[in-house]
mmCIF file of the N, C-alpha and C atoms, coordinates in Angstrom:
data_MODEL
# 
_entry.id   MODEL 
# 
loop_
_atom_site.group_PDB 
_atom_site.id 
_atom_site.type_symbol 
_atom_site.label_atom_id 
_atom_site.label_alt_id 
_atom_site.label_comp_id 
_atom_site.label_asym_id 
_atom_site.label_entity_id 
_atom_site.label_seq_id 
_atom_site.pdbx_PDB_ins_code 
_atom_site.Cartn_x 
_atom_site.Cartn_y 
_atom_site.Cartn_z 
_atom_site.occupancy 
_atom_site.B_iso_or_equiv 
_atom_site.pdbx_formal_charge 
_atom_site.auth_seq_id 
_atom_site.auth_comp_id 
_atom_site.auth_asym_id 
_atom_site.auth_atom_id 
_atom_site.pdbx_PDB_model_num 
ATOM 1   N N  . UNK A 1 1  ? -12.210 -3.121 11.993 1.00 0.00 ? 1  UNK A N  1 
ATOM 2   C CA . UNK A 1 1  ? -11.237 -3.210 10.929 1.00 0.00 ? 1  UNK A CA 1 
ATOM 3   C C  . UNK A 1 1  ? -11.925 -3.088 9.568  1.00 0.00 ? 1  UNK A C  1 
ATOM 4   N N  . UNK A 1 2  ? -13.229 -3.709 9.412  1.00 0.00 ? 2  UNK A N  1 
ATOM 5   C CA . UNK A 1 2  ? -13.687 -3.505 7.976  1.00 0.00 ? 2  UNK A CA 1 
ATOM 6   C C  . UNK A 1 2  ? -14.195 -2.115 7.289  1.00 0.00 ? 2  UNK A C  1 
ATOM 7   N N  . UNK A 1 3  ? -14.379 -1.374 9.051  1.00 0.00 ? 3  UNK A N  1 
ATOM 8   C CA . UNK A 1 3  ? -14.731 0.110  8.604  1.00 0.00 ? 3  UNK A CA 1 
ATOM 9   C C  . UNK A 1 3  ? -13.773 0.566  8.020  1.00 0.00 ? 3  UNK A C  1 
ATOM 10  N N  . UNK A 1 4  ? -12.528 0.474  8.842  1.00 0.00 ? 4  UNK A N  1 
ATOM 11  C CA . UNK A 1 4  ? -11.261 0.864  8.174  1.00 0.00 ? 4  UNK A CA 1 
ATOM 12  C C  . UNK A 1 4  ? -11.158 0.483  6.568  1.00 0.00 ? 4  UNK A C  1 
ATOM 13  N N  . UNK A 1 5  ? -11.206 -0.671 6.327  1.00 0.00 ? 5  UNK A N  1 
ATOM 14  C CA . UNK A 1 5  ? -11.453 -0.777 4.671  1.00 0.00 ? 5  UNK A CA 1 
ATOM 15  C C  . UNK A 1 5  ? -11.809 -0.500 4.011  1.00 0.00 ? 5  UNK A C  1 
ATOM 16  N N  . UNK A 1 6  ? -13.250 -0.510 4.024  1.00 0.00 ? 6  UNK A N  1 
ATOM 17  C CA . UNK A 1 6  ? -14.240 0.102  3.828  1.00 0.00 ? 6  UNK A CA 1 
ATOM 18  C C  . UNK A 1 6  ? -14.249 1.900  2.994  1.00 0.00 ? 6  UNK A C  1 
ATOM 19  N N  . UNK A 1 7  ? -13.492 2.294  4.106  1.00 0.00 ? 7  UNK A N  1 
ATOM 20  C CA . UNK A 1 7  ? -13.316 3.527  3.527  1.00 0.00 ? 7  UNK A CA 1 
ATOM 21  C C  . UNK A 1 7  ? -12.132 3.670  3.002  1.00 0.00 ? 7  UNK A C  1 
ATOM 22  N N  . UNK A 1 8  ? -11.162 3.392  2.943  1.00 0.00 ? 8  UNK A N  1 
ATOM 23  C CA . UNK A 1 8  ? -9.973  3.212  2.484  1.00 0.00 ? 8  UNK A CA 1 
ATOM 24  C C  . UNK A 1 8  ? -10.446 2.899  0.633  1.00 0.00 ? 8  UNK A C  1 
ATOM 25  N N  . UNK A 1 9  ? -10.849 1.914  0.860  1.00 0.00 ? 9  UNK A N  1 
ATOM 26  C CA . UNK A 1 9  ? -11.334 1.874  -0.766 1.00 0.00 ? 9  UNK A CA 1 
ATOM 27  C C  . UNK A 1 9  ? -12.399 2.956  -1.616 1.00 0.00 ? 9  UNK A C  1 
ATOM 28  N N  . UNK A 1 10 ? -13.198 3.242  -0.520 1.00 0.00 ? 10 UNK A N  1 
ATOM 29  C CA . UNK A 1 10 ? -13.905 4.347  -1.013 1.00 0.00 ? 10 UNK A CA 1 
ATOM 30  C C  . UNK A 1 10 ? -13.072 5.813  -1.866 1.00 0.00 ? 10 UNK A C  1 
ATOM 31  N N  . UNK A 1 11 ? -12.249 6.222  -0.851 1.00 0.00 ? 11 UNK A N  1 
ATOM 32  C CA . UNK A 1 11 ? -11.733 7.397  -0.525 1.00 0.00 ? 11 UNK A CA 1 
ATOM 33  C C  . UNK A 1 11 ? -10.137 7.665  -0.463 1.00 0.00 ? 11 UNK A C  1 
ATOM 34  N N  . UNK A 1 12 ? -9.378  6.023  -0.388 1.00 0.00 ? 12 UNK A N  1 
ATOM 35  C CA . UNK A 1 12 ? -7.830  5.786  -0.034 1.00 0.00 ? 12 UNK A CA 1 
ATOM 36  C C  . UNK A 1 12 ? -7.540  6.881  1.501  1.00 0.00 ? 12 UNK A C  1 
ATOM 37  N N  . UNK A 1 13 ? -8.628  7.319  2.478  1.00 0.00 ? 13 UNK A N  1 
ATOM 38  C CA . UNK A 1 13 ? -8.250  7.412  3.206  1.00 0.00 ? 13 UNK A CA 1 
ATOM 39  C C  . UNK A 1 13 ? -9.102  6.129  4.394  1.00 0.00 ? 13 UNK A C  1 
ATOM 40  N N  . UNK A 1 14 ? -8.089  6.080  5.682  1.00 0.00 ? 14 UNK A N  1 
ATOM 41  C CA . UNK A 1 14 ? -8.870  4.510  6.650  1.00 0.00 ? 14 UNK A CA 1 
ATOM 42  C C  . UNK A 1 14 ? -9.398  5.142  7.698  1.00 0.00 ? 14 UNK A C  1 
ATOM 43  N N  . UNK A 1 15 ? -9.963  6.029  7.478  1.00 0.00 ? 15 UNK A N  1 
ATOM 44  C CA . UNK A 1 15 ? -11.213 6.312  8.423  1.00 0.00 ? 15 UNK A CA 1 
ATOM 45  C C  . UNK A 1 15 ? -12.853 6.446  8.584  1.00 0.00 ? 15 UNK A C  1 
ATOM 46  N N  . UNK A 1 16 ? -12.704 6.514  9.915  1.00 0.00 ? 16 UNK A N  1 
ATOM 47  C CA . UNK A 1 16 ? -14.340 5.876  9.850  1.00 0.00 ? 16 UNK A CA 1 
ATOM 48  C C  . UNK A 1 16 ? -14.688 6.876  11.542 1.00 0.00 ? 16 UNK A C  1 
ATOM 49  N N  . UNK A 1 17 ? -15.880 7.434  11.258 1.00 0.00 ? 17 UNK A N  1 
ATOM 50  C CA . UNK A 1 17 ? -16.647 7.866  12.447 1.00 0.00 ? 17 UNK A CA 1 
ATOM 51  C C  . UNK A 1 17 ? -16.704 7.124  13.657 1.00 0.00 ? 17 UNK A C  1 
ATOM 52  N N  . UNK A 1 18 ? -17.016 6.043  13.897 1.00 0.00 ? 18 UNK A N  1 
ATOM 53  C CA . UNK A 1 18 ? -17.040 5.512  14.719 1.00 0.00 ? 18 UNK A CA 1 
ATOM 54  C C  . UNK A 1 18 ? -15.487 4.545  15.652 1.00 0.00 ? 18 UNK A C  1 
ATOM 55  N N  . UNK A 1 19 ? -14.420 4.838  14.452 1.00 0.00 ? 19 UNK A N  1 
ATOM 56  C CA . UNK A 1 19 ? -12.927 4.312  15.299 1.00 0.00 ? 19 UNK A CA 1 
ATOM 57  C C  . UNK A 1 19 ? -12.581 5.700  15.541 1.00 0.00 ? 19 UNK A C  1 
ATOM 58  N N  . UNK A 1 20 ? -11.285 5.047  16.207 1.00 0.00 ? 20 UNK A N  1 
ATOM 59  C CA . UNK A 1 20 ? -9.933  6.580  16.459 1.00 0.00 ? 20 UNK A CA 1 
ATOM 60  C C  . UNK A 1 20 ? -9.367  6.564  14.893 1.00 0.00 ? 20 UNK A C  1 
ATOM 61  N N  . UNK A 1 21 ? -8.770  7.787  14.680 1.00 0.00 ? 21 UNK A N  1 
ATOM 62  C CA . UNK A 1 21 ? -8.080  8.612  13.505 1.00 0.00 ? 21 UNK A CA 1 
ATOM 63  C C  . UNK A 1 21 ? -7.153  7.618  12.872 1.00 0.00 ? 21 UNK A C  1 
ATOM 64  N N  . UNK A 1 22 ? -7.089  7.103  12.601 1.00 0.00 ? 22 UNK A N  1 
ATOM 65  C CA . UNK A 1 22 ? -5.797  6.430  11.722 1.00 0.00 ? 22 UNK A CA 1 
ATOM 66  C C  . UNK A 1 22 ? -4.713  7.074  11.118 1.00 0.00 ? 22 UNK A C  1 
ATOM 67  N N  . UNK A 1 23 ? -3.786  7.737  11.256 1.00 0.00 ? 23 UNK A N  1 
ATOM 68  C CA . UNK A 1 23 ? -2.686  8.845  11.113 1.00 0.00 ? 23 UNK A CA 1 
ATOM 69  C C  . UNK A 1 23 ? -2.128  8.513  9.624  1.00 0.00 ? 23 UNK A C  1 
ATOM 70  N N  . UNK A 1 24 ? -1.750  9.350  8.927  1.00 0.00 ? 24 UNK A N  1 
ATOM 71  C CA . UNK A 1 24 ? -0.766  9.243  7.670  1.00 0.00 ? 24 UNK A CA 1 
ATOM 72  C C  . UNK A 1 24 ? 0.772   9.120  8.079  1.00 0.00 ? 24 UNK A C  1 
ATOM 73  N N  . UNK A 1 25 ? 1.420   7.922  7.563  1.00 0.00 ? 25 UNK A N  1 
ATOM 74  C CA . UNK A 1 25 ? 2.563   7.685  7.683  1.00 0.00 ? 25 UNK A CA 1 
ATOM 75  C C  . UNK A 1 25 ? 3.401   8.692  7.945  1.00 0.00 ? 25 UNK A C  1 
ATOM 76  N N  . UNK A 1 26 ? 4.568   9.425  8.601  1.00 0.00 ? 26 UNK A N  1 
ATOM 77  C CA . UNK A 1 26 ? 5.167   10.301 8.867  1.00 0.00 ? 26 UNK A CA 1 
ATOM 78  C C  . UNK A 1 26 ? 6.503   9.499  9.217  1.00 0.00 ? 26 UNK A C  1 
ATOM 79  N N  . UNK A 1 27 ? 7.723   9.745  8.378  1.00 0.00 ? 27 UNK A N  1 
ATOM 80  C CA . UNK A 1 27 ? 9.044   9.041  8.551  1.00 0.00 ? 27 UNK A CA 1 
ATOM 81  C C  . UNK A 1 27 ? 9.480   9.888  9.722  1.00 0.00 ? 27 UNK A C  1 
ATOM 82  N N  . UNK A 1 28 ? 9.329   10.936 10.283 1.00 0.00 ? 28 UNK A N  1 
ATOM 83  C CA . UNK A 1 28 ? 9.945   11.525 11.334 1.00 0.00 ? 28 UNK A CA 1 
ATOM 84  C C  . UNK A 1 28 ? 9.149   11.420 12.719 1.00 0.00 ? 28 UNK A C  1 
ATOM 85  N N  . UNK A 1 29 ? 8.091   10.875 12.567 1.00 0.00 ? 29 UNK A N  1 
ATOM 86  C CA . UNK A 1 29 ? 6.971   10.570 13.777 1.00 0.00 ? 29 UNK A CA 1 
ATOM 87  C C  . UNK A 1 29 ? 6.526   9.215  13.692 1.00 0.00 ? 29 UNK A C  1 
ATOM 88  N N  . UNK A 1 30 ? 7.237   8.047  12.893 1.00 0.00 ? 30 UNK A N  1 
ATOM 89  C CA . UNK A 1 30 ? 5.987   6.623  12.687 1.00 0.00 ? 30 UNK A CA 1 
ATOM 90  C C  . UNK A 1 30 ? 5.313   6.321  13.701 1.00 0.00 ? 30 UNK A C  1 
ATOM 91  N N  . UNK A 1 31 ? 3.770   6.273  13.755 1.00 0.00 ? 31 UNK A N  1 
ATOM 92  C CA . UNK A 1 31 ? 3.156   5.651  14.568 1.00 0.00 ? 31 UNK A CA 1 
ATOM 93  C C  . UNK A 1 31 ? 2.441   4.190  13.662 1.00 0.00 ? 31 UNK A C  1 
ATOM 94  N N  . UNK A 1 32 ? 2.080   3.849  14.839 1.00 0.00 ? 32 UNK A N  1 
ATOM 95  C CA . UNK A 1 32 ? 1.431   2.235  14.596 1.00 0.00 ? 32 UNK A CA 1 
ATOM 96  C C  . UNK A 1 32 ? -0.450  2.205  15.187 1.00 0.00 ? 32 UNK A C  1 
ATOM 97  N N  . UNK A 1 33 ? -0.954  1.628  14.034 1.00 0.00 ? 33 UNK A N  1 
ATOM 98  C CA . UNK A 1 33 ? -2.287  0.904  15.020 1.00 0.00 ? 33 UNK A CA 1 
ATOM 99  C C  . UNK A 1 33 ? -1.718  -0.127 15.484 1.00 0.00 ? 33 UNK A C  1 
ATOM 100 N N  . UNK A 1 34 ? -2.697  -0.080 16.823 1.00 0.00 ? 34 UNK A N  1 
ATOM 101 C CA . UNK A 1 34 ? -2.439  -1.252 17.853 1.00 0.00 ? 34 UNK A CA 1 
ATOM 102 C C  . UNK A 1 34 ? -3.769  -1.772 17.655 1.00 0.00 ? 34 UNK A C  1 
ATOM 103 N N  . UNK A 1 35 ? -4.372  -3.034 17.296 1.00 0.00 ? 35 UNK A N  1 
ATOM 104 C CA . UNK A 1 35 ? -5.600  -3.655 17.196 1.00 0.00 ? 35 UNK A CA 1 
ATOM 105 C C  . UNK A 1 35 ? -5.964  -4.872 18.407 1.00 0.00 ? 35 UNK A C  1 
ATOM 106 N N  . UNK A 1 36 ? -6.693  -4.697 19.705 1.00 0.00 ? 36 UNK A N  1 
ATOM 107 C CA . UNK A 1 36 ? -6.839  -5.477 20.651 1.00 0.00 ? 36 UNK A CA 1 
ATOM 108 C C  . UNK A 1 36 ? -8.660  -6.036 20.795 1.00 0.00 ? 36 UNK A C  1 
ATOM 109 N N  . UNK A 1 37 ? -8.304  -6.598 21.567 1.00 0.00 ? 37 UNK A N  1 
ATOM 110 C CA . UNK A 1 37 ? -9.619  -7.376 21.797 1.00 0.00 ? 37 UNK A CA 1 
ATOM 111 C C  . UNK A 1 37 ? -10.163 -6.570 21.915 1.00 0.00 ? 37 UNK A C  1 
ATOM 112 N N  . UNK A 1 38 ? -10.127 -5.463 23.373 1.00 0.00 ? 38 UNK A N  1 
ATOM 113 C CA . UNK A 1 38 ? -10.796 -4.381 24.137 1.00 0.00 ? 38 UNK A CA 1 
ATOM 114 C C  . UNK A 1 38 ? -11.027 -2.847 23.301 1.00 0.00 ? 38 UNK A C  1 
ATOM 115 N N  . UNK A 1 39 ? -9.169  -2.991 22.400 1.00 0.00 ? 39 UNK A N  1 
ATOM 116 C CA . UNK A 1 39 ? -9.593  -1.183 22.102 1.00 0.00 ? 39 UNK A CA 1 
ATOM 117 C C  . UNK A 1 39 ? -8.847  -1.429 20.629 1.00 0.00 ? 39 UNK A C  1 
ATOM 118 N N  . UNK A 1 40 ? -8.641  0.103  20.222 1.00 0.00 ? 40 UNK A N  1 
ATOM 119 C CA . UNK A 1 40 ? -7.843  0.593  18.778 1.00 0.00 ? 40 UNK A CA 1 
ATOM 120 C C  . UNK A 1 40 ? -7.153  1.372  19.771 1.00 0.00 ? 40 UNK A C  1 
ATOM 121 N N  . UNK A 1 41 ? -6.190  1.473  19.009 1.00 0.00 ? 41 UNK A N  1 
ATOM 122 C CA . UNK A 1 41 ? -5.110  3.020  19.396 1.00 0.00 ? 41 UNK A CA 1 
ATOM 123 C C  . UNK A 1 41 ? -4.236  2.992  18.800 1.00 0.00 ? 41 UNK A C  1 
ATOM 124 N N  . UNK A 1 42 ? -3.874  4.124  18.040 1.00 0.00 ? 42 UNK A N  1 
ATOM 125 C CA . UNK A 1 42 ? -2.220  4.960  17.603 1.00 0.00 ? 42 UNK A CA 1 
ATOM 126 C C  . UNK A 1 42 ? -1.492  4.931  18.689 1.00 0.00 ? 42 UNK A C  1 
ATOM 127 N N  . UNK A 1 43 ? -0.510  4.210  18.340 1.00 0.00 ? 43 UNK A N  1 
ATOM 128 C CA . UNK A 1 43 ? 0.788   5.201  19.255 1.00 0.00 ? 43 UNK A CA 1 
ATOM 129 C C  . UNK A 1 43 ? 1.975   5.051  18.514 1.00 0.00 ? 43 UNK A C  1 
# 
């Protein structure tokens, strides 16, 4: 999660090499991060 920040402040985008893609909001597609013990994932 802090990578995610991390770059977010850098750049205002929340990605990072080492997670999955973090998607740009889309009102006709919303997806969600899911944040778990085990994984990350969009869906």
């Amino acid at each position: 999660m802090m990578d995610y920040w991390l770059a977010f402040m850098k750049d205002g985008k929340p990605s990072s090499k080492q997670l999955p893609d973090w998607p740009a909001y889309q009102p006709a597609a919303p997806k969600v991060m899911v944040f778990g013990n085990e994984s990350i994932a969009a869906r």
